[in-house]
C-alpha positions, 0 to 999 in steps of 0.5 A, a space after each residue: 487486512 484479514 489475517 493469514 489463516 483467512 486467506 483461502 485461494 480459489 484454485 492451486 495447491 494448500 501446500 503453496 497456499 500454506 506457505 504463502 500465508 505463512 509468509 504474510 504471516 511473518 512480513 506483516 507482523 511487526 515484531 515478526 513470529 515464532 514457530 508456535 505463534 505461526 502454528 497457531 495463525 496457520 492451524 498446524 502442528 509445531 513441526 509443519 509450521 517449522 518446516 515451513 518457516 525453514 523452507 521460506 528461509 532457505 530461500 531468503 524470504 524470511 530469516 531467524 533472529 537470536 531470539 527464535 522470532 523469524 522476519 522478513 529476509 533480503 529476497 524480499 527487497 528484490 521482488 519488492 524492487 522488481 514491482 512497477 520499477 519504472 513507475 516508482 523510481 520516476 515518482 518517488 523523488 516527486 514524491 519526496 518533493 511534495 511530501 518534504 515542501 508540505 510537510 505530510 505523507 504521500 503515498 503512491 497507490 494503485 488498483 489491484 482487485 477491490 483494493 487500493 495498494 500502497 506501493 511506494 512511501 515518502 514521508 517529511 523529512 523534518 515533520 515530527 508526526 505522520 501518518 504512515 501506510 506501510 507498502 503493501 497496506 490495502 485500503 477498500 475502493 469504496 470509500 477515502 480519497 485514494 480510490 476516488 481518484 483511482 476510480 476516476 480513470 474508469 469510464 463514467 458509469 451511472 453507478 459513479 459515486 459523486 466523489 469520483 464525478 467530482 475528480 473528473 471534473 476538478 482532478 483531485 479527491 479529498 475526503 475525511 475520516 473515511 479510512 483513517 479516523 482524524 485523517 485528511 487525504 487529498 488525491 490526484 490520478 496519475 493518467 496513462 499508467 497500467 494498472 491504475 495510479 494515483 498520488 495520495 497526501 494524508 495528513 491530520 492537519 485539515 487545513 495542510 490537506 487543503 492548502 496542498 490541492 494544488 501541489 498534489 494534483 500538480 505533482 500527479 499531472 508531471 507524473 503523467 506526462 514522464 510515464 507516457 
């Protein structure tokens, strides 16, 4: 994802662009920021950065650690939880399901622009390695199993790479290395939902990707008939 300081919008005001940016700044650092480190990503004096971060806070989107580092704060649980609520809760126990029987990460994807978004998690309870998107986390629409299968809800285009064809004819994606350097992903579009949605497996194990086809693309067809 290109860094805060990059993401310049087409219209509207610098000042909410500002704090915008601040605030992904802050949310999508793992170890979270200082009021320096923010200045520097954003380009701006120390006292704007901090007037900024303190705004954010006395809102509740971000807060203040002992050490001085701002993260993340409550208020954004509740907006995260207000983003396609019926499609999440119906499908994160399927997800869970899934993701615990075969011993992989799935995820929930859906289109937003040129990107596929990662919106809802479910990660094997007993498997000791995965792979992980955080929600939130973008992958391109050209390429990976994800935006296979999302792609596939368009209506045919002769433009349609083969991969996306080949889900409307079989109903899944896979791919390999295409996002992920060593990852296995298979996918299935969830049909009926707005904006477009898909189940995703992503795993290291070639094999686990391919012995789970038809848990995924059956997981994703239940989906679609509860949401519609």
């Amino acid at each position: 994802m290109p860094p805060a300081q990059e993401r310049t919008p087409q219209s509207g005001t610098q000042t909410l662009a500002r704090g915008l940016n601040a605030l992904l700044a802050v949310v999508e650092s793992p170890t979270g920021m200082t009021v320096q480190e923010l200045a520097r990503v954003l380009d701006v004096h120390r006292s704007i950065a901090y007037r900024i971060l303190q705004t954010l806070a006395d809102y509740g989107f971000v807060h203040a650690g002992r050490d001085g580092r701002y993260h993340g704060g409550a208020r954004l649980a509740a907006l995260s939880h207000s983003y396609l609520p019926g499609l999440r809760a119906t499908a994160l126990p399927v997800m869970q399901e899934l993701a615990d029987r075969v011993g992989a990460s799935v995820a929930l994807f859906v289109v937003e622009g040129e990107s596929a978004v990662a919106v809802e998690m479910a990660v094997p309870i007993s498997a000791g390695h995965h792979i992980a998107f955080r929600q939130g986390e973008r992958a391109p629409l050209d390429r990976g199993a994800a935006a296979y299968a999302l792609r596939s809800a368009l209506p045919p285009s002769p433009d349609d790479p083969e991969p996306v064809r080949k889900v409307r004819e079989a109903g899944f994606a896979y791919s390999q290395s295409e996002v992920e350097a060593g990852a296995h992903a298979v996918a299935a579009p969830i049909h009926g939902v707005h904006p477009r949605a898909c189940l995703a497996l992503i795993t290291h194990v070639e094999q686990r990707a391919h012995d789970a086809t038809a848990s995924v693309v059956k997981a994703a067809d239940s989906l679609s008939a509860a949401v519609t």
